[in-house]
C-alpha positions in Angstrom: 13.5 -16.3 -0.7 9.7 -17.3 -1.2 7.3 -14.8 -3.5 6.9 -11.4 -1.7 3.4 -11.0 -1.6 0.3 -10.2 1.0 1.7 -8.7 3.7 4.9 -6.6 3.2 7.9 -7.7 5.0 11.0 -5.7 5.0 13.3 -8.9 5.9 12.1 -10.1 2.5 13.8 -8.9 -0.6 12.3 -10.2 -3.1 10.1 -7.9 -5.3 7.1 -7.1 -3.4 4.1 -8.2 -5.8 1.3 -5.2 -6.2 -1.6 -5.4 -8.5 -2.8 -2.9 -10.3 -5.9 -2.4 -7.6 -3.4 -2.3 -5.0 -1.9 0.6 -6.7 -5.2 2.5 -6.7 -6.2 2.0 -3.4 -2.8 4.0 -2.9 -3.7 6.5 -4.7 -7.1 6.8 -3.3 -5.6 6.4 0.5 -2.0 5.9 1.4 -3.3 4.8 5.4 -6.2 2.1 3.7 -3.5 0.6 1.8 -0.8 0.8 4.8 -3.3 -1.4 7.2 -4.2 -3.8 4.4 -0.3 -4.5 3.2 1.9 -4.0 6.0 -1.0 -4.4 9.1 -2.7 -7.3 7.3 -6.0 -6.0 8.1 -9.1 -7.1 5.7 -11.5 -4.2 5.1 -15.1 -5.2 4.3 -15.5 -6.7 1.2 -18.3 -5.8 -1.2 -20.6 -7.9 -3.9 -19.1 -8.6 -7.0 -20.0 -6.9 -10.5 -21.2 -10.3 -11.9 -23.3 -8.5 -14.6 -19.8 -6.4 -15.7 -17.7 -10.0 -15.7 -20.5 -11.4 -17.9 -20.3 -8.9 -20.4 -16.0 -8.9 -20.1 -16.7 -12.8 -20.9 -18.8 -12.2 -24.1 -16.3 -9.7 -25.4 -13.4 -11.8 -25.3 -15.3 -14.3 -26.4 -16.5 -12.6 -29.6 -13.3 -10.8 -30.1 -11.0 -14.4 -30.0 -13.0 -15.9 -32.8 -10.5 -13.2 -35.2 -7.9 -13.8 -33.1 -5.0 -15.3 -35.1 -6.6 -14.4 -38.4 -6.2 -11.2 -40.6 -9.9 -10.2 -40.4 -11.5 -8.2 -37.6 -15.2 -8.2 -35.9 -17.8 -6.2 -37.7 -18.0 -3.9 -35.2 -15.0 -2.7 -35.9 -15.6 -2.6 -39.6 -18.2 -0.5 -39.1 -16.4 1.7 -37.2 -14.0 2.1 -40.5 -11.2 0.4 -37.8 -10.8 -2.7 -39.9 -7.1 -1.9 -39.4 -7.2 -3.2 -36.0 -7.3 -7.1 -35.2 -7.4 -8.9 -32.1 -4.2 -9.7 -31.7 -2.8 -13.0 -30.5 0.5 -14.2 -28.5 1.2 -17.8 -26.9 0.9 -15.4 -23.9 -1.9 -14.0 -24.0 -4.4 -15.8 -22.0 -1.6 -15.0 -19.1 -2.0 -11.4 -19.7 -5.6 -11.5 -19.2 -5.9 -13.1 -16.0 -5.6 -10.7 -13.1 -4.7 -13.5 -9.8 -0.9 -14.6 -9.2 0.8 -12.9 -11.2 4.1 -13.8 -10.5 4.3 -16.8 -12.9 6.7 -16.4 -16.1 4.5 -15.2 -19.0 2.3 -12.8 -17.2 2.0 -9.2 -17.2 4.1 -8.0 -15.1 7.1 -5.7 -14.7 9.5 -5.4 -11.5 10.2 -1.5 -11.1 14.2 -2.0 -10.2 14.3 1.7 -8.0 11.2 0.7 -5.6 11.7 -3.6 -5.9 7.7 -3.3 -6.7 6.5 -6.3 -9.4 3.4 -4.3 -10.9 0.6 -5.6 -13.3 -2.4 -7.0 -13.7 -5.0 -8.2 -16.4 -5.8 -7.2 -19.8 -9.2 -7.7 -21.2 -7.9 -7.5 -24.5 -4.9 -6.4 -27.4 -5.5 -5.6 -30.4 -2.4 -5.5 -33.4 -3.1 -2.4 -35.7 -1.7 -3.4 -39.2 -1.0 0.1 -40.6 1.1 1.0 -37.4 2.2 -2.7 -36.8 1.6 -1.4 -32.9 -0.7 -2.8 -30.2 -3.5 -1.2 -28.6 -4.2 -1.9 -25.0 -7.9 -2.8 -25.1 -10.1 -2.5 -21.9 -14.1 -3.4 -22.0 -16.1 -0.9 -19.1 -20.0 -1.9 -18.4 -22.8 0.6 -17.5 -26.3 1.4 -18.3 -26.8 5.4 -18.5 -29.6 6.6 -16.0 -29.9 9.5 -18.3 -31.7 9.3 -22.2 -29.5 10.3 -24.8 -26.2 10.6 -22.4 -23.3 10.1 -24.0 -20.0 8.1 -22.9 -17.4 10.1 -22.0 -14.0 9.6 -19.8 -14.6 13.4 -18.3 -16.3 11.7 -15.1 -14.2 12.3 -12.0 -14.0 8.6 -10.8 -13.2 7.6 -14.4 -9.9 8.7 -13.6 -9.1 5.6 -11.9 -10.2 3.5 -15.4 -7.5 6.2 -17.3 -4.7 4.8 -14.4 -5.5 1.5 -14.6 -4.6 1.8 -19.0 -2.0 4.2 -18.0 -0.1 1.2 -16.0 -1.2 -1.6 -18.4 0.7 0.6 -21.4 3.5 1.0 -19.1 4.0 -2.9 -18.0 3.5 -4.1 -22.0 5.6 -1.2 -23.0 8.6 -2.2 -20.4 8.0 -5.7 -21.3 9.7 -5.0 -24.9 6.4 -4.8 -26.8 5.8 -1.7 -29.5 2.6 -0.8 -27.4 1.1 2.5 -28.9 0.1 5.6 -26.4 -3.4 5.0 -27.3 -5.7 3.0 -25.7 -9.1 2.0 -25.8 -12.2 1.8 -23.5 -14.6 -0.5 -25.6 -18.3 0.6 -23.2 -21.6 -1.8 -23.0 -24.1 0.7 -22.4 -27.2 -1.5 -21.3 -29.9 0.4 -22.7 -33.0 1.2 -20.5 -35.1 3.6 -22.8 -35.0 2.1 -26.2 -38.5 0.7 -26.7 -37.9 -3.4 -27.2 -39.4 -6.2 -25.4 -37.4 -7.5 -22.4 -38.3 -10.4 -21.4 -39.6 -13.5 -23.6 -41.4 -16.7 -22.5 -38.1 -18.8 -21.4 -35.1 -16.1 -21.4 -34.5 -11.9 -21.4 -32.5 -10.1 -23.6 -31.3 -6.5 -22.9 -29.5 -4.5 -25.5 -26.7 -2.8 -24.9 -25.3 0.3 -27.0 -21.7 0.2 -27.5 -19.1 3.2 -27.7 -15.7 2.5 -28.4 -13.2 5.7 -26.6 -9.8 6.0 -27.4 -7.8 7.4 -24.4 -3.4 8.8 -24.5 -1.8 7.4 -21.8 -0.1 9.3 -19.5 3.0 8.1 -17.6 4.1 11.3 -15.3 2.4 9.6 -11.8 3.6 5.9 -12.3 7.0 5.5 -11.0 6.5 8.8 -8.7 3.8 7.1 -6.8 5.4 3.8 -7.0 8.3 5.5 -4.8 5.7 6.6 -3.1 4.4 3.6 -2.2 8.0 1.9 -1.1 8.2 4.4 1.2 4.6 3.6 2.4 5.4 0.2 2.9 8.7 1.1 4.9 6.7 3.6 7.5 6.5 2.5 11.1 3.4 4.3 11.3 0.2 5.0 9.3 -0.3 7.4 7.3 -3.4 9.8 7.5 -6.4 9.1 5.3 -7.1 10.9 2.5 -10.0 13.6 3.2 -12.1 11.8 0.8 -11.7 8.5 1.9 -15.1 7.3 3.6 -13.2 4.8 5.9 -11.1 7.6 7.6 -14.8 9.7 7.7 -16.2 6.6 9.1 -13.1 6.4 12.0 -13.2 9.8 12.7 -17.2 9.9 13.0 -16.6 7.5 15.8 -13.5 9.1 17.5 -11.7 6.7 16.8 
């Protein structure tokens, strides 16, 4: 049988292939995530966060210059965290790319009770040498609106950031690695009220502050919801939209 991927179908028993965002659009709204994988319906797309990518880029980048070796970036140093060092595995650049991830190698993990192949894409691992465990790593981009704000995960939409590291501990964990419960949310805060000069004759430069948040995972919703979401994919009709969910708003605005 070919990959089972896109649009569900039910003749096809392979393991149907979610990412991680599919997952949260679940959660978010069972009936927007029933018309995009079973009624193959595209909903409007929106710009991408080039500005977060860029900064995801220059972390990695940074971080893989210790990757391999038994020394650490000074940012962790400073931090007294010189215990933990990007880790590295002939795998890894696998693990970190998001798109198709079906191929051998990647992060992924088929749930056997729901026939659902789950993952994603890390941003980053790092190996902690008193432990000898890894550390899910995940780098988050902002730029407080507020002076003197600090970075928490206590915002309500930040719960989907705690899911997303909640299934990336799961995957790694089922995957046979010695993944620890705690993650980490490494923040760019680009920083609007410092007093610096922006923008030079050729080039800008914007600082950014940077907060690193550990986070314990939590597995209780992950293989409920992914039941869930077989039996989502096996309905003959939608589902209702979530009360919150501005699409459903939008439809029922228009009596539709």
């Amino acid at each position: 049988m070919p990959r089972h991927r896109g649009t569900y179908n039910p003749e096809n028993h392979e393991a149907y292939e979610l990412s991680r965002s599919r997952i949260e659009n679940f959660v978010k709204c069972p009936a927007c995530f029933y018309l995009t994988q079973v009624k193959g319906i595209k909903f409007p797309s929106i710009p991408g966060f080039n500005i977060n990518e860029a900064t995801d880029v220059l972390l990695k980048r940074d971080f893989d210059k210790y990757r391999g070796t038994k020394t650490t970036h000074d940012f962790l140093i400073n931090l007294g965290m010189e215990h933990l060092v990007p880790f590295d595995h002939p795998d890894f650049e696998l693990w970190t790319q998001s798109m198709h991830f079906g191929a051998k190698g990647r992060m992924h993990f088929v749930h056997e009770a729901s026939n659902l192949k789950v993952g994603g894409g890390l941003d980053d691992v790092w190996f902690n040498t008193k432990t000898e465990q890894l550390h899910i790593v995940d780098y988050k981009s902002t730029s407080q609106k507020t002076e003197g704000m600090e970075i928490t995960l206590q915002d309500k939409w930040k719960a989907a950031y705690k899911r997303q590291m909640d299934l990336y501990v799961w995957v790694m964990q089922k995957k046979g690695f010695n993944v620890s419960s705690t993650g980490y949310f490494l923040y760019c805060d680009g920083d609007r009220f410092s007093n610096y000069s922006f923008l030079k004759q050729q080039e800008a430069t914007m600082k950014f502050k940077m907060s690193l948040l550990p986070y314990e995972v939590d597995f209780g919703w992950i293989e409920p919801t992914l039941m869930k979401i077989k039996d989502c994919l096996n309905q003959t009709s939608c589902p209702n939209h979530h009360e919150e969910c501005e699409y459903g708003q939008f439809l029922v605005a228009l009596n539709i």
